[in-house]
C-alpha positions, 0 to 999 in steps of 0.5 A, spaced: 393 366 206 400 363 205 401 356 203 408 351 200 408 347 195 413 344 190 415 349 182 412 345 178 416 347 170 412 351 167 412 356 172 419 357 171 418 364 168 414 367 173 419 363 178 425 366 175 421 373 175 420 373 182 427 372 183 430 378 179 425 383 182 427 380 189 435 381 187 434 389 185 430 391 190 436 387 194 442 391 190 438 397 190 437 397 197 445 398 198 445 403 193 448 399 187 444 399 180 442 393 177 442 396 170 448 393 168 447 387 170 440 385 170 440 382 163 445 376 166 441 376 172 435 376 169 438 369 164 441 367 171 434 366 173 432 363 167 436 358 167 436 356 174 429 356 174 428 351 167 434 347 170 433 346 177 425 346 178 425 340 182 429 344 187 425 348 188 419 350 194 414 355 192 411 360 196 403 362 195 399 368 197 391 366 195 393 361 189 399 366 186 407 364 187 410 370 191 417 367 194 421 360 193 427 358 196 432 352 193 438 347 195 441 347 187 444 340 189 439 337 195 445 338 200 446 342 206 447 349 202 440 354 201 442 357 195 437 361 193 431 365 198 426 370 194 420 374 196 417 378 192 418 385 195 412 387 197 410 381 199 417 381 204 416 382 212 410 377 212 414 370 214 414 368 207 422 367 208 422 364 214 417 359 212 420 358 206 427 357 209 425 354 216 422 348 211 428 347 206 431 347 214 427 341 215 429 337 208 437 339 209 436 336 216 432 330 213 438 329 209 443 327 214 445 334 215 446 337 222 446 344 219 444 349 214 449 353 210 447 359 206 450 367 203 449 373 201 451 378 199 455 382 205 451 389 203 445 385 205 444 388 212 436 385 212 438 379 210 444 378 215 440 380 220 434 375 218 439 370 219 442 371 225 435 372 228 433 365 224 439 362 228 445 363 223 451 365 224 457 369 220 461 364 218 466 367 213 466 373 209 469 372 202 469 374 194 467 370 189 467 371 182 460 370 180 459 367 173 452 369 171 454 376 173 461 376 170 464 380 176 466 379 183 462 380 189 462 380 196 459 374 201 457 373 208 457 365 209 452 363 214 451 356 218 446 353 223 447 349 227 440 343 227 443 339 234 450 340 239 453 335 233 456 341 230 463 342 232 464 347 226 458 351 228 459 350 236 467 354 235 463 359 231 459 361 236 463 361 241 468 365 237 464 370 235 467 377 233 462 381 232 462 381 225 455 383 222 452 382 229 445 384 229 446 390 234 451 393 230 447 393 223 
């Protein structure tokens, strides 16, 4: 049974472990290797997870943390979206981001924004089946990291308010269509 509940603080190591399994299963799926950057992912989350705690909601199997999800500064912006991998594809991440949704929304937003790394065909697709829409690919320099990496951004659209999310829409290139991937 599946349930959401605030992180509370001294979870953030366990919170910070489900995240790195989820990134190198994510990684390792497109082929790259985690090893060279797994100890910077791996303090990434750990600083992240001990920092911003209060931001982030967990997802629980039988009592037991198995994803969680974050909006780092209480804004329209999903950063974060993790399950651990043998507990994906039970709606674990679409309960945890339809309820993040729910808090953006509840901030005043009328949409929800997001990336993902532009190899991430599984999570592309999830997002366009859950409403989100290609907005821009772009490469960013990644501290944790220390390298630049490839980016989908992604929006969702709460209410016809949005013109911005209206004109992707109806620009649509085609680009990461859920057909094509």
């Amino acid at each position: 049974m599946q349930s959401l509940r605030p992180a509370r603080s001294v979870e953030a190591e366990r919170l910070a472990e489900i995240g790195l399994l989820a990134w190198e299963t994510a990684i390792t799926s497109w082929g790259e290797s985690a090893d060279s950057l797994r100890e910077n992912a791996r303090l990434a989350y750990l600083d992240f997870c001990f920092n911003h705690w209060p931001d982030i909601l967990v997802a629980d199997w039988e009592g037991e943390p198995v994803g969680w999800g974050a909006c780092e500064k209480a804004d329209d912006l999903v950063t974060d979206l993790w399950v651990l991998p043998k507990f994906q594809g039970r709606g674990i991440g679409t309960e945890l981001l339809g309820q993040i949704e729910k808090q953006i929304a509840s901030r005043g937003y009328h949409h929800a924004r997001l990336d993902t790394h532009a190899r991430n065909h599984r999570a592309i697709k999830l997002y366009k089946e859950l409403g989100y829409q290609v907005r821009a690919y772009a490469v960013a320099y990644s501290p944790p990291l220390d390298r630049d990496i490839d980016k989908v951004e992604m929006i969702k659209a709460f209410d016809t308010f949005d013109d911005l999310v209206r004109a992707i829409e109806d620009d649509d290139d085609g680009l990461y269509s859920s057909t094509g991937q």
